[in-house]
N, C-alpha and C positions, 0 to 999 in steps of 0.2 A: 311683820316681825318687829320686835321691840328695837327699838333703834340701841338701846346698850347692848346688844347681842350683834353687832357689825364688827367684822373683823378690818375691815378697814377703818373704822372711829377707835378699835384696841388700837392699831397697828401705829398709827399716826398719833396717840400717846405715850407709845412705850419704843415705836421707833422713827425713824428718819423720812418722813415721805416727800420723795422728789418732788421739785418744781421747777418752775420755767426760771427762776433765779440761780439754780444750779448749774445750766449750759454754759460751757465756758467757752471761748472764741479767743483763749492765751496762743492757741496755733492756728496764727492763720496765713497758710500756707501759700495762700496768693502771692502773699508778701515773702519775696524770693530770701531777703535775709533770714526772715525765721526761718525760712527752709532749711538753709543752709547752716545756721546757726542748730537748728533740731537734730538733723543729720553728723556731722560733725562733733555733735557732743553723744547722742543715742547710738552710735553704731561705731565709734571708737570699740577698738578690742580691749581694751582698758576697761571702759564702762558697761562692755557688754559682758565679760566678766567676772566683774564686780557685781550686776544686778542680777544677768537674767545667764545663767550659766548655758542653760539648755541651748540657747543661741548665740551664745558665743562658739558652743560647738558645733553646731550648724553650720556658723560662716567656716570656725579655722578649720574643719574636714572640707567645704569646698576650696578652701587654699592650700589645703592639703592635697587635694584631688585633682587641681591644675597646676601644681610643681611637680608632684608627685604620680603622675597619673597610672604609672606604670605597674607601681607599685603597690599602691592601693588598689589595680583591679587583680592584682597578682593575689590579693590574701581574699577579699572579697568574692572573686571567681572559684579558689581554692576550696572554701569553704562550703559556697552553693553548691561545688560539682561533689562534695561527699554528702551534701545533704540529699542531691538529686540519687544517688547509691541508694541509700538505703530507703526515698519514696519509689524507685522503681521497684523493690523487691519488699514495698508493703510493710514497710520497717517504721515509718517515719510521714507525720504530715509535711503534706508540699508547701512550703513558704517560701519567700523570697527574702534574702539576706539584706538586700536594703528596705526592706522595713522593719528590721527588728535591730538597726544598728544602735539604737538608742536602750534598746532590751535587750543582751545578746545574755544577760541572764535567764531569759525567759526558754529560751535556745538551749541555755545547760539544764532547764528544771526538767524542760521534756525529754530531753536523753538522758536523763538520769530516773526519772519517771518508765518511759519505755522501756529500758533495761532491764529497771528490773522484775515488771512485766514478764518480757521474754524470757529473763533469764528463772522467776517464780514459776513458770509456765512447764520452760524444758525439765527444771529439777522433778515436779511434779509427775511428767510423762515418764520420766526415768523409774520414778517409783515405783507407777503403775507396772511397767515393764519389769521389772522387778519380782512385786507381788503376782503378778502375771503370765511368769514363763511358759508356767506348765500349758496355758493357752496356744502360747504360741508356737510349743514344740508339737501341740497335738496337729496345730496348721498345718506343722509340716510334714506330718506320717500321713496325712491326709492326700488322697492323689483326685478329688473332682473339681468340676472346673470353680464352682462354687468357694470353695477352701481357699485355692488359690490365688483367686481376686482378692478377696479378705485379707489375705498375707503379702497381698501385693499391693493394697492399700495401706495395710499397717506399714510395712518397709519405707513404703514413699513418704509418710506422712512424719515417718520418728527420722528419717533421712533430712524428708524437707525442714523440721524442727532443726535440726541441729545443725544446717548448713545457715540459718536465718541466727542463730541463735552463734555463731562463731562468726558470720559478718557482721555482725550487730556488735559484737564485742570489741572485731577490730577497726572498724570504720569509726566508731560513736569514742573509739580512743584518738584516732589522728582527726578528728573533728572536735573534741576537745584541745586537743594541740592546736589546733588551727587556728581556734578562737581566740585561746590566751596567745600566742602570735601575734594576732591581729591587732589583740590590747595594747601589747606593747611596743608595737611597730604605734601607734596610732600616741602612744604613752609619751615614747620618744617625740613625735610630734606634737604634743602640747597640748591634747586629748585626755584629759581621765576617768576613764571608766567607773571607776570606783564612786569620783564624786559624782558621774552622772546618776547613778545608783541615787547614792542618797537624796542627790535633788528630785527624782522621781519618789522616793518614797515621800518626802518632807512634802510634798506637792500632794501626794496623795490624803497625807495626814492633813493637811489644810480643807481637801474638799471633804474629808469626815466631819473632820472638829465645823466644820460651817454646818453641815447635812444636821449636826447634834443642837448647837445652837440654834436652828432655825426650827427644829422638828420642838424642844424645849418653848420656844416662843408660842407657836398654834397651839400645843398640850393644854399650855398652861390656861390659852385663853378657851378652848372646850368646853379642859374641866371646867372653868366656872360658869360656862356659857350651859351646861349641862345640869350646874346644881340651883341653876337660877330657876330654870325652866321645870326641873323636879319640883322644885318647892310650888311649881304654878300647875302641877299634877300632868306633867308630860309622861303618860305610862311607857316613852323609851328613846333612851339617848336621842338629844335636842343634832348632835353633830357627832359625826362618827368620822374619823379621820384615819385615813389609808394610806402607806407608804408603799412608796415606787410601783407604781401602778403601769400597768404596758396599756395603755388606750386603744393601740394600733390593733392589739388582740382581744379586748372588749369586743371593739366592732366589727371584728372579724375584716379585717383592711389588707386587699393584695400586695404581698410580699413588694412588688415591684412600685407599689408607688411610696414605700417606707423611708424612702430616702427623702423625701420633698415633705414628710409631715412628722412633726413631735409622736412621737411613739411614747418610752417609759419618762412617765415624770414622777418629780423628789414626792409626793404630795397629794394628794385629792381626799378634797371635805365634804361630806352628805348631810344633808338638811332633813330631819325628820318632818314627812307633813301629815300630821295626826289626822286631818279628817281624810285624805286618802289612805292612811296606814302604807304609805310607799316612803322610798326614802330616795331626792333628787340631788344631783351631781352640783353643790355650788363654787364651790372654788379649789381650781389647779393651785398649785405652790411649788414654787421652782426656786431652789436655792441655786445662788450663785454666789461666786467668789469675786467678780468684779460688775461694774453697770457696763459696761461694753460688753460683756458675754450676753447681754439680753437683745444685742442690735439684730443678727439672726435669728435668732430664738421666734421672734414675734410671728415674721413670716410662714412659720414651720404650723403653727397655733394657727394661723389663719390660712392659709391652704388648706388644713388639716379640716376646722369648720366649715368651709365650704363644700370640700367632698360631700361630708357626714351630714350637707343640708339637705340632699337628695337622696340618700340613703334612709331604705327601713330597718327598724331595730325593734326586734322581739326579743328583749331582754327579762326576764325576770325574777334573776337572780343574781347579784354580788356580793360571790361568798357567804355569808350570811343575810345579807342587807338585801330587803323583798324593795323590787322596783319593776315600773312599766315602761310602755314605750313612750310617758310624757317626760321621763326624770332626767331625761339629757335635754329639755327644749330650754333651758334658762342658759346651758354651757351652748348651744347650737344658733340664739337667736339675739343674744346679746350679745353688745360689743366687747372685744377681749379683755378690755382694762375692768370690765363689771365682776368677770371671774375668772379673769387669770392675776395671779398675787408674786411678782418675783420678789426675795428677800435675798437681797445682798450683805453678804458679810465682809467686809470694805472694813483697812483703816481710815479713821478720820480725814485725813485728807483725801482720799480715794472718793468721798461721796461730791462725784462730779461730774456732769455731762460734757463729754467732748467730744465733739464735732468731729473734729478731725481722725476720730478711729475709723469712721467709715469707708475713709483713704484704704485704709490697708488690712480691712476684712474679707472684699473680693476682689475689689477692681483693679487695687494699685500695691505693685510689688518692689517694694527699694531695693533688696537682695537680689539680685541676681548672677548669671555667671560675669555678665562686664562690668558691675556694680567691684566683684570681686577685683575681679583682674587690675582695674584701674585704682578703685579709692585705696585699696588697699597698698599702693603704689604710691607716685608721685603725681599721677594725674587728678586729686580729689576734686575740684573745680570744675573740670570739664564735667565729668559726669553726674555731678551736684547738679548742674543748671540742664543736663541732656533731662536728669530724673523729673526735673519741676517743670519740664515744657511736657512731659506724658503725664504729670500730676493736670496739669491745667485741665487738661480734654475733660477730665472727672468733676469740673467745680458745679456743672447743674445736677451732677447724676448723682455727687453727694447730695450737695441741697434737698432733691426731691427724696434721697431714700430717710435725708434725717428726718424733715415735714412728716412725713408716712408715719416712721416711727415715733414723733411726737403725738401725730394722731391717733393711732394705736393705744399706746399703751396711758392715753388721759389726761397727759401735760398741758391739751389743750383747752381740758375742759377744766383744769384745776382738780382731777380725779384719780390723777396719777397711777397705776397698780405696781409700781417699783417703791421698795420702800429697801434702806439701808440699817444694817446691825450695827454697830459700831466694834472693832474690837482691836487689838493694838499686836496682832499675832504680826513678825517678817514675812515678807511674801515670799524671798529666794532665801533657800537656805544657806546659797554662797555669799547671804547677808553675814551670816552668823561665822563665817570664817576668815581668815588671813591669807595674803598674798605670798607663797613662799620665795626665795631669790631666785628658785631654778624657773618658776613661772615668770616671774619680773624679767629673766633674761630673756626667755621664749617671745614676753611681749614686744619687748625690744625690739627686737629682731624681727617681729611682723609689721611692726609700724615701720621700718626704716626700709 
């Protein structure tokens, strides 16, 4: 292939691609002051915030939940036992209340949703009934056993309607009450819902606006990779590029081992190879919002090719795009940084390796319940230097997973396949706002 038609020689002109001068070692956590100095400044309720709202509500609901415990399982339990109502009588999906506490809108869409379902449903049956009597008066001049059943079906069924359809009415009211309850018992405690709201959507508008940015990047380099190659009489598209693609359901991959392998990615580009008339899988593209979102990622990707090495594929069709079973060997037998392409869209200062996130992706947890109880107290010291003797245990198992990961993804061979966007969007939306006095008091009073 023409070496101007590489999307990593585009990529590494138009954007940022990592290198091993990138790694930073500004936390090195061995060293107990920065520890402490990291902790103390990142996990203040002040700071936490100020940056990353999302977790600042995290920690103040678990200091909420051990002053308070009684009470927050009083609205919490409140709530799941009317939801557990109307899943027994088929009303309502089974969820659990603590996982939606960060969505408890999600919670109002779908009882307002099912409502009015049931309630579109009963009106309709009324109608019928309606339109319908003279049916059902003939049921009943009717004396076989056959009539009977029928009228004894119909009865049960406009009966069982309307008894679902008035518990639905009144439980989905005091399970709305219960909710907004719960807001403001939580509101009082220095909890808001509202702005959580917003910072999940502003969060969410961050992984578009990158998903758009990054999909604009490969477009642009296509099309021209496309009109080059017309002009060299390619009778059809040089690269065909496909969004959000489920891989896991290409290869038809068991449900159960979907958790341990990249399933849908942002991204996948096809190489036309005119003297087979097929067209082969060359490069994944994975947008991300930061270079730390890639330190799991890789694992996923490779687990994921190893399965798929022993696996057969009778493929010969995607979607439109005619392919055989050789058009996955270049994604199956190369190493991942040859054709997997992560584009990060990072502020300027964001384009940075650091070491130190691999701390607290699986192994090492700073928040906890005695985390709480203490730092949040007068004890910050003690359980500063308890955290950094359980950080130690971790300092080879870091090492080895960052190594892996530099070898992975091509840092090692100067081949990088992380490359960064630059762009100057705030990452928390509670960037963009002010501290009111009733918060400034609330903090107060948590720090003291």
């Amino acid at each position: 292939m023409d070496s101007t038609i590489d999307i990593k020689e585009y990529l590494k002109h138009n954007t940022k691609q990592l290198e091993k001068k990138h790694i930073s070692n500004r936390f090195n956590f061995i060293d107990y002051n920065i520890f402490e100095k990291f902790v103390l400044e990142r996990y203040s309720l002040h700071h936490l915030e100020t940056h990353n709202y999302i977790k600042f509500v995290k920690v103040a609901r678990q200091i909420n939940r051990c002053k308070y415990e009684n009470e927050f399982l009083f609205h919490t339990n409140n709530i799941q036992s009317l939801i557990d109502i109307l899943v027994t009588n088929q009303l309502y999906p089974r969820v659990n209340i603590n996982r939606y506490l960060f969505r408890l809108e999600k919670l109002l869409k779908i009882i307002d949703y099912k409502g009015m379902i049931i309630t579109k449903t009963y009106h309709n049956v009324q109608k019928v009934i309606r339109h319908k009597i003279h049916l059902f008066y003939e049921l009943c001049d009717k004396k076989d056993s056959k009539s009977s059943m029928k009228l004894i079906q119909w009865i049960s069924c406009i009966n069982g309607l309307a008894f679902k359809h008035k518990l639905y009415s009144r439980i989905s009211k005091r399970l709305k009450e219960a909710i907004y309850q719960f807001e403001q018992w939580e509101k009082d405690h220095h909890i808001d819902h509202e702005k959580i709201r917003m910072c999940n959507l502003h969060r969410h508008y961050l992984g578009k606006k990158s998903e758009f940015i990054a999909k604009e990047c490969i477009q642009k380099f296509i099309n021209e990779s496309n009109i080059k190659m017309f002009k060299k009489n390619c009778s059809k598209p040089f690269f065909v590029y496909k969004t959000n693609v489920n891989l896991l359901k290409i290869f038809g991959v068991p449900l159960q081992l979907t958790d341990k392998m990249k399933g849908e990615v942002d991204g996948v580009c096809f190489q036309y190879n005119e003297k087979e008339d097929v067209y082969f899988l060359k490069y994944i593209i994975e947008v991300k919002s930061s270079v730390k979102a890639t330190f799991e990622d890789v694992n996923k990707f490779l687990y994921m090719q190893k399965y798929l090495q022993n696996k057969e594929h009778n493929i010969e069709f995607y979607e439109e795009l005619r392919i055989n079973e050789f058009s996955f060997d270049y994604f199956l037998q190369e190493p991942i940084h040859k054709w997997c392409i992560y584009l990060c869209v990072v502020n300027p200062e964001e384009i940075i390796i650091e070491k130190s996130h691999f701390y607290f992706a699986k192994l090492f947890k700073v928040v906890d319940t005695r985390f709480i109880k203490e730092f949040y107290s007068s004890n910050k010291t003690m359980i500063i230097k308890d955290k950094h003797k359980e950080l130690i245990v971790f300092e080879k198992r870091v090492t080895d997973l960052f190594e892996k990961w530099v070898e992975i993804t091509g840092l090692i061979e100067n081949d990088s396949c992380v490359f960064c966007i630059e762009t100057c969007e705030k990452r928390d939306f509670e960037q963009y706002s002010f501290s009111f006095p009733e918060k400034q008091i609330a903090l107060n009073k948590y720090n003291t």
